[in-house]
C-alpha positions as CSV (number, residue, x, y, z in Angstrom):
1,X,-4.4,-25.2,20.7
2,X,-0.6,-24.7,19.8
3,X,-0.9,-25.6,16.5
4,X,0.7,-23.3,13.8
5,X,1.4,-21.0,16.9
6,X,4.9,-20.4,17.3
7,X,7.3,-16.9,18.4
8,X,10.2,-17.3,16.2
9,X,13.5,-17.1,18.0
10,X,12.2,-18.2,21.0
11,X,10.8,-21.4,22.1
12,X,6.9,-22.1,20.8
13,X,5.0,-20.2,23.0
14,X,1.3,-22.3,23.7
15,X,-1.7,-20.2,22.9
16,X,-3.2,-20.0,26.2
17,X,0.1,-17.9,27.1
18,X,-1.7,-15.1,25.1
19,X,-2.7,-12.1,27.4
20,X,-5.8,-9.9,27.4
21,X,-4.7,-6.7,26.0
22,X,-3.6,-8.3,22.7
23,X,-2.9,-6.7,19.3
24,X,-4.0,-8.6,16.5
25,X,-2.0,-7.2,12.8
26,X,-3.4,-9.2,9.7
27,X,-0.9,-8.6,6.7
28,X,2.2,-8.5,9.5
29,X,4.4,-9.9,6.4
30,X,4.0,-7.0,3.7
31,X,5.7,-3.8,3.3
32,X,3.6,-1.5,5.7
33,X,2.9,-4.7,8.2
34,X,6.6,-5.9,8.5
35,X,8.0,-2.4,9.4
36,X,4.9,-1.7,12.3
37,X,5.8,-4.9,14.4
38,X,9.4,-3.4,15.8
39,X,8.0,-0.3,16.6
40,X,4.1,-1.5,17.9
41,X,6.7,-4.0,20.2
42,X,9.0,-1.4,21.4
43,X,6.0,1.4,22.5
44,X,4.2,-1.3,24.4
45,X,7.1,-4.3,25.4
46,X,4.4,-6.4,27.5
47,X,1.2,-5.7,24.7
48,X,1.3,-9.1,23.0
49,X,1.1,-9.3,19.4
50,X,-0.8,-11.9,17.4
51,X,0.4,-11.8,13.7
52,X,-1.4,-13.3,10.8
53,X,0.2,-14.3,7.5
54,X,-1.0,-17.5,5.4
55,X,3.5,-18.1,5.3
56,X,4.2,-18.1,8.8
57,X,7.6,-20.3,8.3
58,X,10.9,-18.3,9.2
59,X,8.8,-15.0,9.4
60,X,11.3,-13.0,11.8
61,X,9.1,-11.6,14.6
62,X,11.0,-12.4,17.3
63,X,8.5,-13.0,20.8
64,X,5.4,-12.4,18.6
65,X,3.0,-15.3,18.1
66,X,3.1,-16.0,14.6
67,X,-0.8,-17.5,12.7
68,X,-1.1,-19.4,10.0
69,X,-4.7,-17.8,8.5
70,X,-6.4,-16.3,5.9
71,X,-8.4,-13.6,6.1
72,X,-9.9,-14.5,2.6
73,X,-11.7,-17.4,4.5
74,X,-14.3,-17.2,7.6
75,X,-12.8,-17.3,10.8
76,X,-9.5,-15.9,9.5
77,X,-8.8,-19.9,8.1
78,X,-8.8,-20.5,12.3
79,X,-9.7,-23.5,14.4
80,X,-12.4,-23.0,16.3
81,X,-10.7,-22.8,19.6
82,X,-7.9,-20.5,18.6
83,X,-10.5,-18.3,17.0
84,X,-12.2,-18.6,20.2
85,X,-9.3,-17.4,22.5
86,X,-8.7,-14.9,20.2
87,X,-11.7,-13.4,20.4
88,X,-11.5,-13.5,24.4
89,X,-8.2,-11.6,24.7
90,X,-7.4,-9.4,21.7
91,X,-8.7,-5.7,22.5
92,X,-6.7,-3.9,19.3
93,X,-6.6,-5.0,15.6
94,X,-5.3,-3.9,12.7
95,X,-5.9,-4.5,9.0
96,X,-3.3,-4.5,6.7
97,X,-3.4,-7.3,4.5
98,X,-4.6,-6.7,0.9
99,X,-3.6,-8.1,-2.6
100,X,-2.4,-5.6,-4.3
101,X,-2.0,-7.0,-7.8
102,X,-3.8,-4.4,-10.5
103,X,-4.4,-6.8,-13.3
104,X,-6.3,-10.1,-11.8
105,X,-10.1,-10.5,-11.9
106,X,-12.5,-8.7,-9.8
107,X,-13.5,-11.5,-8.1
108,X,-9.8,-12.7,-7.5
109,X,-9.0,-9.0,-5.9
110,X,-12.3,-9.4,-3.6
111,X,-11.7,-12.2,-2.0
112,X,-8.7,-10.7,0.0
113,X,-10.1,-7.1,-0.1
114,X,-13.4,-7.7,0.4
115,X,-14.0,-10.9,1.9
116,X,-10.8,-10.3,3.9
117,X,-11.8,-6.9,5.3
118,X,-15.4,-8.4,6.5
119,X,-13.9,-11.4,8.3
120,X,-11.8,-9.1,10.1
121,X,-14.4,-7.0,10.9
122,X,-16.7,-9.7,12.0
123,X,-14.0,-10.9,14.1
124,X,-13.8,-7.0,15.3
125,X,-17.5,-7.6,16.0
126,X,-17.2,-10.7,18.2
127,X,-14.4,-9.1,20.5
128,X,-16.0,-8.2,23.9
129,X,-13.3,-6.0,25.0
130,X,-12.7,-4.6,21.2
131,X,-11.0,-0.7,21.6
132,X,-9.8,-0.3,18.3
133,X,-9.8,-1.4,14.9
134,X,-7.6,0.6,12.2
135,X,-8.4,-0.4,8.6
136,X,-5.4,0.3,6.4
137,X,-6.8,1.6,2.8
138,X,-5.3,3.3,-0.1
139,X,-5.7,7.0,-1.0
140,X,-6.5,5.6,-4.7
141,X,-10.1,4.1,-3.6
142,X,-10.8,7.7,-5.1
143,X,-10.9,6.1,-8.5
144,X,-11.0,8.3,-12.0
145,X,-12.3,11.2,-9.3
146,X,-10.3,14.8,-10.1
147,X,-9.6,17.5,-7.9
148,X,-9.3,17.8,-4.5
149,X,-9.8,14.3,-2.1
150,X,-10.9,15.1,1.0
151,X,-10.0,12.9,4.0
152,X,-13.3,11.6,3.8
153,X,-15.6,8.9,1.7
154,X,-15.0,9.9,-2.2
155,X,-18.5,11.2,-3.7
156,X,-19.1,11.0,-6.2
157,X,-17.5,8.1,-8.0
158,X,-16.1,8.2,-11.4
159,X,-15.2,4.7,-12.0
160,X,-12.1,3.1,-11.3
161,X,-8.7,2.5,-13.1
162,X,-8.5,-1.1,-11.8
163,X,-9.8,-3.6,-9.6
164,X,-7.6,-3.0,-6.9
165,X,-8.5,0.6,-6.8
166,X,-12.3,-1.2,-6.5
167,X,-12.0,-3.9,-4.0
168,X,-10.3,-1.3,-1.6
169,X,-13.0,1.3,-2.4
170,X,-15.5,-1.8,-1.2
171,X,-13.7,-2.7,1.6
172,X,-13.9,0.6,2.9
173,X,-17.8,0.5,2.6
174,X,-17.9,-2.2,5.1
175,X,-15.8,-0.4,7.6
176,X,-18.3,2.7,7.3
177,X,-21.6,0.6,8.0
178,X,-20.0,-0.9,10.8
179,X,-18.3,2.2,12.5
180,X,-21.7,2.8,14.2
181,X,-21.0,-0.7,16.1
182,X,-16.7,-1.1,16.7
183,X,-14.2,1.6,17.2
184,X,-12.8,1.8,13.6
185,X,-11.0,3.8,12.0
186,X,-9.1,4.4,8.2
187,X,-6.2,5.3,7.3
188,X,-5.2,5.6,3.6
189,X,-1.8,5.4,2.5
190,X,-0.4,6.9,-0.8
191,X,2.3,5.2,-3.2
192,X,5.2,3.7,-1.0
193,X,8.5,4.4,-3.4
194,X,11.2,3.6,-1.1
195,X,13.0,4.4,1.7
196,X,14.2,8.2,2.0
197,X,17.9,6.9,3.8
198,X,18.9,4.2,1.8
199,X,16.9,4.6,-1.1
200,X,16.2,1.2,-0.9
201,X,12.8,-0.8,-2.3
202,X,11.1,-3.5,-0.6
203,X,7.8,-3.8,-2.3
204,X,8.1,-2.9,-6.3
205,X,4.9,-1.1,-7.7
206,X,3.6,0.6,-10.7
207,X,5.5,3.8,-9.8
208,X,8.8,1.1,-10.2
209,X,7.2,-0.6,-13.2
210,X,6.9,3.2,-14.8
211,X,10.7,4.2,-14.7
212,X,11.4,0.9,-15.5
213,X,9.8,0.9,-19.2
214,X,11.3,4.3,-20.2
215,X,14.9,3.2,-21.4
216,X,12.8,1.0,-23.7
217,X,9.9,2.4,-24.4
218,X,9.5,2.3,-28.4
219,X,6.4,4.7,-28.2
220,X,6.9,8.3,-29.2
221,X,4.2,9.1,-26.9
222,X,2.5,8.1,-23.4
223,X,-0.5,8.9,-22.0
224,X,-0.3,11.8,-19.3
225,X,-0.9,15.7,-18.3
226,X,1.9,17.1,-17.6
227,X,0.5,19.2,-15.0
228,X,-1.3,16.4,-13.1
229,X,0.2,16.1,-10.2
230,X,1.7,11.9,-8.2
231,X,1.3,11.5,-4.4
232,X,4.2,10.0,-3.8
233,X,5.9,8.8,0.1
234,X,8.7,7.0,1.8
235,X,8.5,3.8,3.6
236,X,10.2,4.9,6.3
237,X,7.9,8.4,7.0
238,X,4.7,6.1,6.0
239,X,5.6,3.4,9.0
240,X,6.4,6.0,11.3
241,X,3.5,8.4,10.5
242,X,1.1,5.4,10.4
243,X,2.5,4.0,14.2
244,X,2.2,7.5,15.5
245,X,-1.6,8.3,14.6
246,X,-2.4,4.6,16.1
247,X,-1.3,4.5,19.0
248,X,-1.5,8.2,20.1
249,X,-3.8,10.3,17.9
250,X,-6.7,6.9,17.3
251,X,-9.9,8.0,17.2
252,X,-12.9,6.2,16.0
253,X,-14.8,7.2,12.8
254,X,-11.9,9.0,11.3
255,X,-10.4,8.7,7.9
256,X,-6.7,9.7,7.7
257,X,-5.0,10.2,4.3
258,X,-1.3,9.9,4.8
259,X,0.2,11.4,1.9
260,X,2.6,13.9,0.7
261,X,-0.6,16.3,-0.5
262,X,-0.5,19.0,-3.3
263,X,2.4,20.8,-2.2
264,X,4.8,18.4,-1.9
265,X,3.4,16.7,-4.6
266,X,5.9,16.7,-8.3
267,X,3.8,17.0,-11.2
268,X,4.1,14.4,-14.1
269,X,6.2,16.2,-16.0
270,X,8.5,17.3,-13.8
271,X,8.8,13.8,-12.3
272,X,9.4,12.4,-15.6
273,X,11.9,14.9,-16.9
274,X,13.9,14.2,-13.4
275,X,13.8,10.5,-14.1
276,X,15.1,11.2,-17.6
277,X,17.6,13.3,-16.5
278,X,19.3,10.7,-14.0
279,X,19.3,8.0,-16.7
280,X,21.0,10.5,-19.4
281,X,23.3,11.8,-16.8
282,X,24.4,8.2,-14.7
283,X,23.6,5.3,-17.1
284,X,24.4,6.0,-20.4
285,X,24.4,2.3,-21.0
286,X,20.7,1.9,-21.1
287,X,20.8,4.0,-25.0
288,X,17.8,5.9,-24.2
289,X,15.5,6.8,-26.9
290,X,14.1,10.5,-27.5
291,X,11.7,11.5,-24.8
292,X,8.0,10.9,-25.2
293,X,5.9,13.4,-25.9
294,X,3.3,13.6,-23.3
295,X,-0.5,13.2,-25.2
296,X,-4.1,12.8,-24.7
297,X,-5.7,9.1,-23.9
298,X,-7.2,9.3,-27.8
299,X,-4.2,10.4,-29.5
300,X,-2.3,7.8,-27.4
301,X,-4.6,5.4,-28.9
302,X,-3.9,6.6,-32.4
303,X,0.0,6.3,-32.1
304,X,-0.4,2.9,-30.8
305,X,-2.2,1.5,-33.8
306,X,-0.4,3.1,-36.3
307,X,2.9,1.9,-34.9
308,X,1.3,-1.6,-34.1
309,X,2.7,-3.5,-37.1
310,X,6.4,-2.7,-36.4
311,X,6.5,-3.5,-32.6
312,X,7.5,-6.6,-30.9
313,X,5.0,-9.3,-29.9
314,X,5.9,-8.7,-26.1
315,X,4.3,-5.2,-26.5
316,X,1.0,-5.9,-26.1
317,X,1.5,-7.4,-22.6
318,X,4.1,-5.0,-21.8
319,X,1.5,-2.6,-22.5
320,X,-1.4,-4.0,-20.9
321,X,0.7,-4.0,-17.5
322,X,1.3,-0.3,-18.1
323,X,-2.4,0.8,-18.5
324,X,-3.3,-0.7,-15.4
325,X,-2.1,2.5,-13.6
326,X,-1.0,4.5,-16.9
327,X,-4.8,6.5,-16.7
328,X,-3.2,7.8,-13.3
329,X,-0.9,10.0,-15.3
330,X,-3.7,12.1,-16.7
331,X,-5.3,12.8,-13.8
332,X,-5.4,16.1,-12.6
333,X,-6.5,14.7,-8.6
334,X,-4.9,16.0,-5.4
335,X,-5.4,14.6,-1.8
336,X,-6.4,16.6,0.9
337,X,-4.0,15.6,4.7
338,X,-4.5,19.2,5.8
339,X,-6.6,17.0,9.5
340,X,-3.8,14.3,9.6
341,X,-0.8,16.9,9.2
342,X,-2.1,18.1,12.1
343,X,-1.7,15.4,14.1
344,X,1.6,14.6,13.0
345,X,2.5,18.2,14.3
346,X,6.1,17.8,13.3
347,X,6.8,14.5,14.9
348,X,7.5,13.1,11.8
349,X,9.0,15.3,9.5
350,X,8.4,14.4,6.0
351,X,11.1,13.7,3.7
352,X,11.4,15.8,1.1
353,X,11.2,13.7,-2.5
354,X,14.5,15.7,-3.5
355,X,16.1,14.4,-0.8
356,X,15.9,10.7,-1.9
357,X,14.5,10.1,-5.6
358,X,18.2,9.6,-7.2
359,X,18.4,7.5,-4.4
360,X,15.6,5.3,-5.6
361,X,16.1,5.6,-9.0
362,X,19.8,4.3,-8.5
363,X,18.6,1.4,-6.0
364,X,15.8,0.0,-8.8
365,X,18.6,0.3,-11.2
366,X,21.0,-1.5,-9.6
367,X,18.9,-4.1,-8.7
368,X,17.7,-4.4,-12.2
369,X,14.2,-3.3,-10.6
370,X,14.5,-5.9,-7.7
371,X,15.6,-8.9,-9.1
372,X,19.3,-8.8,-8.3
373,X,18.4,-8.3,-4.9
374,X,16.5,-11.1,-4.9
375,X,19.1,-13.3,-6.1
């Protein structure tokens, strides 16, 4: 029963070592996942943590007990026994792990959303002593919807911009029919930029990918309202925020959306004219073209085929990437955290987005967009 079970920098811990009481965290590698260990270890030093990630080799989590699973497969990819155990002593779980890729199939995005999420929940299920079970979503399982999102399912739908937005929206679905039987909650998270102190990037998304085409964007125009507003967070407030309303404010059949909200919201405009600005101002290197005017879906449409003859072969892929989130940018949607600001009372002031965008800006920059850093 030891097998694949190991607490790195200490010596292999065997499974039957594992305490009632346990946390189980799925998705303990990603951005959000990573950053909750230190602080869900510190709050409760003798709660044991059970981490799951399908990599588990020289994943620093120091006295944690490290899986190799999948949630994609039943039993979490499991033997039986460990499974078995697991079931026996965890009492807390929480959901993190999702593919967040925009552009693969439907069916390739619902086997870790989807699939994933009901494993986990069926696991949830089998728990005797199950207290809690916190589903980590997105606040963009609100699809094409405009105006105000309410901390609550989206109805109705409008369609969806792509199949992660989808797959999430599903997995949700699941964790509503089976609030009635576990203690589950949600909590939807908003776009993760960076971290408001250092600035720096961990996980690059299509907020990233969007700064990152406009020193050569050959277009005259891109698709977008000016005065549609982007929910955009830190890391560093998101982990914190997200820690906080687990382990003190948890309460089962709610839906949290943790996210800066309307009026701390930029609108597209504005957050496009800043990004210009910074790149005019600090990187005069980059030979920036004229700004884009900012059009309509259709006339988008038009100055892409007219122009399609003179641009390079690598714009159609280039551009398929971008309209995987592009539709975002023209829609006038706002998310409603009025219930969850609440909660957070102050405890975890949020950073303001002047206080770190340049920040950001000059880390994805520097790293030419994460690949320095990688190096």
């Amino acid at each position: 029963m030891g097998s694949g079970l190991s607490a790195f920098g200490s010596p292999v811990k065997p499974l039957s070592s594992l305490r009632s009481g346990a946390l189980l965290m799925s998705g303990a590698t990603g951005l959000v996942g990573s950053g909750l260990v230190p602080l869900l270890r510190s709050a409760h030093p003798d709660r044991d943590l059970v981490l799951l990630t399908r990599q588990p080799t020289g994943f620093p989590s120091q006295g944690c007990f490290v899986l190799q699973a999948d949630v994609a497969k039943p039993n979490l990819g499991l033997p039986n026994e460990v499974y078995a155990l697991l079931k026996q002593q965890v009492r807390q779980v929480i959901h993190s792990a999702a593919d967040i890729r925009f552009r693969i199939h439907l069916d390739e995005s619902r086997a870790t959303n989807v699939d994933g999420t009901r494993h986990m929940l069926e696991f949830a299920e089998a728990c005797p002593h199950l207290e809690r079970f916190l589903h980590v979503s997105t606040i963009y399982v609100a699809g094409k919807r405009t105006g105000m999102v309410p901390e609550r399912l989206p109805c109705p739908l409008a369609g969806f911009v792509n199949t992660y937005q989808q797959t999430k929206f599903e997995a949700e679905q699941l964790v509503l029919e089976r609030m009635s039987r576990i203690p589950a909650a949600i909590i939807r998270l908003s776009s993760i930029i960076g971290d408001s102190r250092l600035g720096s990037v961990r996980q690059f998304n299509y907020f990233h990918q969007s700064i990152k085409a406009i020193p050569w964007n050959p277009l005259p125009a891109i698709p977008a309202d000016p005065e549609a507003r982007i929910d955009l967070v830190s890391s560093d407030w998101t982990i914190a925020a997200l820690h906080l309303l687990f382990e003190e404010c948890f309460e089962p059949g709610r839906i949290h959306q943790l996210c800066a909200g309307a009026d701390r919201s930029w609108t597209v405009g504005e957050l496009l004219n800043r990004t210009y600005d910074i790149f005019e101002k600090h990187h005069i290197h980059l030979r920036l073209k004229r700004r884009p005017r900012l059009v309509p879906y259709a006339d988008f449409e038009r100055v892409v085929e007219k122009m399609s003859s003179r641009l390079p072969s690598s714009f159609n892929e280039w551009l398929g990437a971008l309209l995987s989130f592009l539709p975002h940018l023209s829609l006038r949607q706002q998310f409603e955290n009025s219930e969850t600001e609440a909660l957070l009372a102050g405890r975890v002031p949020f950073p303001s987005l002047d206080s770190y965008f340049l920040r950001v800006v000059e880390y994805c920059v520097s790293t030419n967009w994460g690949r320095a850093a990688a190096d």
